[in-house]
C-alpha positions in Angstrom: 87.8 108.5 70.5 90.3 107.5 72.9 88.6 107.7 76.7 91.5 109.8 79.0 91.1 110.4 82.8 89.6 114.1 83.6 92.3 116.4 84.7 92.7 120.2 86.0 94.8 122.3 83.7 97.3 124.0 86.6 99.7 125.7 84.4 100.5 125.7 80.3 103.5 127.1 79.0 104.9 126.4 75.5 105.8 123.2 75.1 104.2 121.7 78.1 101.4 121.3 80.6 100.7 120.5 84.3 98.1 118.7 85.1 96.2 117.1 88.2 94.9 114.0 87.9 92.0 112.5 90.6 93.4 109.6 92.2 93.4 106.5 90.1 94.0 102.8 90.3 97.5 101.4 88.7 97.5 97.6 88.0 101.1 96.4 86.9 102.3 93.2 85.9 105.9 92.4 85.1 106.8 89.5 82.7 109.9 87.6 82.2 110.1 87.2 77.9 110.6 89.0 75.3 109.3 92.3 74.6 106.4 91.4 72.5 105.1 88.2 74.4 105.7 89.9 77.5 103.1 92.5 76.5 100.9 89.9 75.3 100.6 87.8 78.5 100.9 90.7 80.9 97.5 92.0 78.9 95.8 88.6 79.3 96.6 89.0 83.1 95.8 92.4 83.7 92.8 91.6 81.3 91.3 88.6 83.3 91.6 90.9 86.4 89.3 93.8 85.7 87.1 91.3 84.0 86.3 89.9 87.5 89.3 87.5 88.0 90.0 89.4 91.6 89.5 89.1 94.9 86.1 90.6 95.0 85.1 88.9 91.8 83.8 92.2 90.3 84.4 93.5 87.0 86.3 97.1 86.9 85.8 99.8 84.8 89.0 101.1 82.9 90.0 103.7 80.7 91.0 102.5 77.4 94.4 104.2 78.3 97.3 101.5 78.7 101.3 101.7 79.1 104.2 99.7 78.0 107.4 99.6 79.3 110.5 97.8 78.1 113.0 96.7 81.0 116.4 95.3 80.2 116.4 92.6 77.2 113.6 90.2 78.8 111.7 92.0 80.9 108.6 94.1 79.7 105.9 95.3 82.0 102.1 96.3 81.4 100.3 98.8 83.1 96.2 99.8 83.3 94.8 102.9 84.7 91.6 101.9 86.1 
């Protein structure tokens, strides 16, 4: 099972829902390749980071939740919700 950030159902109508999130941590990297390599490296980034590779040198917890995003033709970006 897939962990997802707790939320509070506001409103629910047919085909869609609003929802509020707590606050939340986005960490973002953009990488200059193509779309698949891009995801790959950003991940190693991202992943070396909320293993401890920060400033505080502490590992962060994450939710298993990750987003993708394709930017022109050699551009992709990774994001974490932490």
């Amino acid at each position: 099972m897939t962990e997802s950030p707790t939320y509070t159902l506001e409103m629910k109508e047919d085909h869609f829902e609003i929802r509020r999130y707590p606050d939340y941590i986005l960490a973002q990297v953009d990488v200059e390749s193509d779309y698949d390599s891009a995801v790959n490296i950003g991940f190693s980034i991202l992943a070396k980071y909320i293993f401890g590779g920060n400033k505080k040198l502490k590992s962060i917890p994450m939710t298993t939740q990750y987003l993708k995003r394709k930017y022109k033709a050699l551009k992709g970006s990774l994001c974490l919700l932490l």
